[in-house]
BALOBA-1460 file (C-alpha; in Angstrom, 3 decimals):
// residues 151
<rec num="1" residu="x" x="-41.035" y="-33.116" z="-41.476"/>
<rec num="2" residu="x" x="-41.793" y="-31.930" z="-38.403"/>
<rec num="3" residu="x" x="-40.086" y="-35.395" z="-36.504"/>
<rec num="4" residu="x" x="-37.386" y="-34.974" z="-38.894"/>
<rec num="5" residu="x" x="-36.472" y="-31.517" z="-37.333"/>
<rec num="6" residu="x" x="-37.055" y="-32.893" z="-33.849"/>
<rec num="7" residu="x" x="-34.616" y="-36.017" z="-34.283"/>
<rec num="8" residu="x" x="-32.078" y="-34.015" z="-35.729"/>
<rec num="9" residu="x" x="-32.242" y="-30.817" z="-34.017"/>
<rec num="10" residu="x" x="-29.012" y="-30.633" z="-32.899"/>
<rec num="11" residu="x" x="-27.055" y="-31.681" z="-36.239"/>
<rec num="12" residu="x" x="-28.969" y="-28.729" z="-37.865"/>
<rec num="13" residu="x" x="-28.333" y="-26.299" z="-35.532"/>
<rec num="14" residu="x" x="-24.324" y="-26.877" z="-35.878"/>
<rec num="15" residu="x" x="-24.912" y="-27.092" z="-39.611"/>
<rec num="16" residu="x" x="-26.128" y="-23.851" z="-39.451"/>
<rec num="17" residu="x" x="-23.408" y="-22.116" z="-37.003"/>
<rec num="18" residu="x" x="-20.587" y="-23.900" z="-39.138"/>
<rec num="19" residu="x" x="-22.506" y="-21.927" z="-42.295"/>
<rec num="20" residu="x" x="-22.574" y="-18.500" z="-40.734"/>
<rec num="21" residu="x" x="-19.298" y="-18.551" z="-39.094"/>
<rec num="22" residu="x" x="-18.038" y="-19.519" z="-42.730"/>
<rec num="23" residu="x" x="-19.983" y="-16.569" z="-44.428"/>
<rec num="24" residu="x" x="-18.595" y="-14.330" z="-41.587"/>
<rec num="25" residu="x" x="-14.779" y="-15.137" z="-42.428"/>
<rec num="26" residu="x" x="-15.421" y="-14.803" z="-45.657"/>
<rec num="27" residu="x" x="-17.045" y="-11.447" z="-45.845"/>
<rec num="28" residu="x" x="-14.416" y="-10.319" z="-43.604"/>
<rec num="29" residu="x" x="-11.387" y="-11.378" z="-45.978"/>
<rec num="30" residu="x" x="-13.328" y="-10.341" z="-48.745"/>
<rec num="31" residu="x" x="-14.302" y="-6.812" z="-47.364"/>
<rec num="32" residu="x" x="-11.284" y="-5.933" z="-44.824"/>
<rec num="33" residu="x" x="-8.521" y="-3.624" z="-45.155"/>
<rec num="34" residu="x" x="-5.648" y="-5.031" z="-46.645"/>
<rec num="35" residu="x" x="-1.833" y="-4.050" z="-46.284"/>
<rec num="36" residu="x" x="0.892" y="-5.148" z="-49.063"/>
<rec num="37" residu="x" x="4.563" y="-4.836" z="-48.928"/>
<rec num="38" residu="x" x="6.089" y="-3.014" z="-45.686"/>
<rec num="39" residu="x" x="2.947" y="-1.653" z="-43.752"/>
<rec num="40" residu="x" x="1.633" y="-5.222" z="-43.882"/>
<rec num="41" residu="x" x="4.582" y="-6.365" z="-41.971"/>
<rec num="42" residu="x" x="5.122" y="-3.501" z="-39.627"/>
<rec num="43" residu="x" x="1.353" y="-3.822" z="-39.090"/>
<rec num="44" residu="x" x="1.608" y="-7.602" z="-38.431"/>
<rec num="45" residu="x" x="4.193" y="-7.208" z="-36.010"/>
<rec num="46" residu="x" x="2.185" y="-4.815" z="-33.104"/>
<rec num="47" residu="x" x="-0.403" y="-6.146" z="-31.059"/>
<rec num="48" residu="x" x="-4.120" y="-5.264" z="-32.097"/>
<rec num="49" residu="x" x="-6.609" y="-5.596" z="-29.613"/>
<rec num="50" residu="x" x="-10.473" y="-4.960" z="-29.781"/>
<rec num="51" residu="x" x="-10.281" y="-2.418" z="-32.353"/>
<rec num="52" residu="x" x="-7.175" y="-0.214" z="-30.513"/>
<rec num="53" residu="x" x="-3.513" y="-0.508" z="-30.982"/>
<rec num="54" residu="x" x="-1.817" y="-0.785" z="-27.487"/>
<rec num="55" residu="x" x="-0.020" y="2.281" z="-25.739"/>
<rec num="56" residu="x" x="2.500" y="1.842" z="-23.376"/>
<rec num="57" residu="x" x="4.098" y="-0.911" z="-21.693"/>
<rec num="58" residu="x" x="2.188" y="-4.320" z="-20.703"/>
<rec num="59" residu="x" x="4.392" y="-4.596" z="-17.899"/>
<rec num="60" residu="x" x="2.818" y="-2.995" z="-14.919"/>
<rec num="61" residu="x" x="3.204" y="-3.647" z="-11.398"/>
<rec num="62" residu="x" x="0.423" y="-4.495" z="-10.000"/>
<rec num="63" residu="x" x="0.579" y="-4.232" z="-5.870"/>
<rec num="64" residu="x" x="-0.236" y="-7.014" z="-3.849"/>
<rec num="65" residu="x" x="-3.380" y="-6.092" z="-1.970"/>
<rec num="66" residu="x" x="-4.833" y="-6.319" z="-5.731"/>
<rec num="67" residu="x" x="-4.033" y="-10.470" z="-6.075"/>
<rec num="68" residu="x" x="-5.187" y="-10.673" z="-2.204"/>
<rec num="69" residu="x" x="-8.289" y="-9.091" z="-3.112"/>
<rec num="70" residu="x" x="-8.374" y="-11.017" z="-6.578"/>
<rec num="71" residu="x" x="-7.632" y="-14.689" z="-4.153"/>
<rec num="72" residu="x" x="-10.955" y="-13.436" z="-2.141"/>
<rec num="73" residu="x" x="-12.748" y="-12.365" z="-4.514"/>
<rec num="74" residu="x" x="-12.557" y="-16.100" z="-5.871"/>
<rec num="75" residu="x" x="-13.019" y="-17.714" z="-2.559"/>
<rec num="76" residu="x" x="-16.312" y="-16.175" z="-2.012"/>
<rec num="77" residu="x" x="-17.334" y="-16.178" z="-5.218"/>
<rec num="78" residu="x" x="-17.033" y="-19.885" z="-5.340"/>
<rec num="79" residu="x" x="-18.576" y="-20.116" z="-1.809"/>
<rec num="80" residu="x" x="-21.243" y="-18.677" z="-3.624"/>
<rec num="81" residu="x" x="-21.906" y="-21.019" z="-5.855"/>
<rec num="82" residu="x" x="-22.732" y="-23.658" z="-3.417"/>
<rec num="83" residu="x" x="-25.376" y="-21.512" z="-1.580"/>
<rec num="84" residu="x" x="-27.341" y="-20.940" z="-4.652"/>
<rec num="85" residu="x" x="-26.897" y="-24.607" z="-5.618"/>
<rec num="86" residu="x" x="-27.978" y="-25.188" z="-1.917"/>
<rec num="87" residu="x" x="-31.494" y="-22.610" z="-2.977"/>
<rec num="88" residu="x" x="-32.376" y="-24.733" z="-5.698"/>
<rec num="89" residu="x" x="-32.862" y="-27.844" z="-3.280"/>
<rec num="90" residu="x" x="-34.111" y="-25.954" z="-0.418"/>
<rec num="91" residu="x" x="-37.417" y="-27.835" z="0.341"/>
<rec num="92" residu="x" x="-36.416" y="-31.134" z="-0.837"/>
<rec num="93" residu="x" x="-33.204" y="-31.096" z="1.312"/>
<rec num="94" residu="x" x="-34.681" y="-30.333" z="4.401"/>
<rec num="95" residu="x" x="-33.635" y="-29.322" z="8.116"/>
<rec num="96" residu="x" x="-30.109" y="-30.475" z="8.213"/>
<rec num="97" residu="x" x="-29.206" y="-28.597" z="4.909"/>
<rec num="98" residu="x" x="-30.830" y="-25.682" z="6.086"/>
<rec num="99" residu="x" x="-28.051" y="-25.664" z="9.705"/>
<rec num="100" residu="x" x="-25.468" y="-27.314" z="7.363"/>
<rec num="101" residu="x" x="-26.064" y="-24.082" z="5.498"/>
<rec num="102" residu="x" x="-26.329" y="-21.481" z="8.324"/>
<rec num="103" residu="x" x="-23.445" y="-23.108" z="10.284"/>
<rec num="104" residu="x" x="-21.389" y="-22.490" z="6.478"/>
<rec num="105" residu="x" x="-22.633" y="-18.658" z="6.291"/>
<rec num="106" residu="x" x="-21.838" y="-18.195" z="9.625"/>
<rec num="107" residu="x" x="-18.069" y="-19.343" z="9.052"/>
<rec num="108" residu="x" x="-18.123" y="-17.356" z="5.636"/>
<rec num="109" residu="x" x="-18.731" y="-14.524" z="7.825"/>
<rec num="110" residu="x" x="-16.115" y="-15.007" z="10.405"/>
<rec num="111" residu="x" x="-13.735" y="-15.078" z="7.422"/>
<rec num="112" residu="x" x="-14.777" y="-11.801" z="6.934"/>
<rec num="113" residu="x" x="-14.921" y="-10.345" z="9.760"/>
<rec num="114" residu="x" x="-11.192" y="-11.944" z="10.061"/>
<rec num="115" residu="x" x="-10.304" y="-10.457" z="6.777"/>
<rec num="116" residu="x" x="-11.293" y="-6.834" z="7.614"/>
<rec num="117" residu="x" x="-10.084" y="-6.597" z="11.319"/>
<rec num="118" residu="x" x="-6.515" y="-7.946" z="9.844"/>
<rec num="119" residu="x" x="-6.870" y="-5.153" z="7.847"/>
<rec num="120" residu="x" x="-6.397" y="-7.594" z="4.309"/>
<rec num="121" residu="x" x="-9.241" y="-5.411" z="2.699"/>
<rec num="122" residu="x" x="-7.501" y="-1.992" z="2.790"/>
<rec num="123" residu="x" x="-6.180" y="-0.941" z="-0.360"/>
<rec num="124" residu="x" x="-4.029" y="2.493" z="1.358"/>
<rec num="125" residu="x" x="-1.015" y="2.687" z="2.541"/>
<rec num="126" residu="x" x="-0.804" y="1.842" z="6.360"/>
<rec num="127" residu="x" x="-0.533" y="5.175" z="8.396"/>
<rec num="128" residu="x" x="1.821" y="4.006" z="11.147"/>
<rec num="129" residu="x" x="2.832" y="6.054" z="14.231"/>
<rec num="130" residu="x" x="6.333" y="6.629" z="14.914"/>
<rec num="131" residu="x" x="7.584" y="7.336" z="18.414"/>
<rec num="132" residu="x" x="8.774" y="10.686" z="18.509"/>
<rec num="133" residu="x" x="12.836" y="10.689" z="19.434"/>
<rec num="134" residu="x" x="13.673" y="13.841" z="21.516"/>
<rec num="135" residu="x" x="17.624" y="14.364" z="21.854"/>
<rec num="136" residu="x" x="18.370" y="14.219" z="25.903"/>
<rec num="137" residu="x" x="18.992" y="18.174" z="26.401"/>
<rec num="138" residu="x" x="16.223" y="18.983" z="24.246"/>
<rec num="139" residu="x" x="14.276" y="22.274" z="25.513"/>
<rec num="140" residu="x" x="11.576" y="20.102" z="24.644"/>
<rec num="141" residu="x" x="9.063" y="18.120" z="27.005"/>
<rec num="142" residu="x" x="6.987" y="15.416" z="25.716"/>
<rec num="143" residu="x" x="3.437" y="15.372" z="27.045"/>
<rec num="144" residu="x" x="2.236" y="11.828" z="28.385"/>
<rec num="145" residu="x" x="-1.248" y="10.998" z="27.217"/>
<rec num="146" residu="x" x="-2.735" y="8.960" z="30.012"/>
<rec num="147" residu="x" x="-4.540" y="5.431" z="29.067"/>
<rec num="148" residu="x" x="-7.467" y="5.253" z="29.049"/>
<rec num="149" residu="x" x="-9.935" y="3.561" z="30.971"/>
<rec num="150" residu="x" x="-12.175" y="0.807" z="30.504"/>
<rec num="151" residu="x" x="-16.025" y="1.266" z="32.145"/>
């Protein structure tokens, strides 16, 4: 019996999901809510989504540092996935993986460092400066703030 089992392990196993994802369906048509005449169309008709019926519009606009963070999000995520492939391997692979590796990190971090100085990780609106425009017989005086120097 017990070879039996082993040969055919895997043909059980979906004979078994296929059984309780039957008895499932079935228990939920059998014991669900049901809707006749003009609720079950008007009910048919909205969307229905884990449990909650939707509010509001789907249509939101989304701004565009949130698909630049979504693009590097992905990037480094998948970056990811070939330094922990890289762990798994780490003895057997030797030296050169290891600086194939670090030289890899140390270019994932550039892009960082990149990222953040260009300023692609701020979410906030950008505070700019704008030059002050004093009409010409303005009681007025601007103030000049020297530079300043570099020691």
């Amino acid at each position: 019996m017990s070879q039996f089992l082993a040969d055919h392990a895997l043909a059980i196993y979906v004979a078994f999901t296929v059984i309780f994802l039957c008895i499932v369906v079935a228990l939920s048509a059998a014991l669900g809510p049901r809707r006749v005449g003009a609720a079950r169309g008007r009910s048919m008709s909205l969307p229905y989504e884990s449990g909650i019926l939707s509010t509001g519009s789907a249509r939101i606009r989304l701004p565009v540092q949130y698909y630049l963070l979504a693009v590097f999000f992905v990037i480094f995520d998948v970056e990811s996935v070939f330094i922990y492939s890289w762990a798994s391997v780490v003895v057997e692979a030797g030296w050169a993986a290891f600086i194939s590796v670090a030289t890899f990190v140390v270019f994932l971090t550039l892009a960082l460092i990149y990222l953040w100085r260009s300023g692609a990780l701020e979410w906030g609106p950008k505070h700019r400066r704008m030059p002050v425009k004093v009409p010409p017989n303005s009681p007025v005086e601007l103030v000049k703030i020297p530079a300043r120097e570099v020691v």
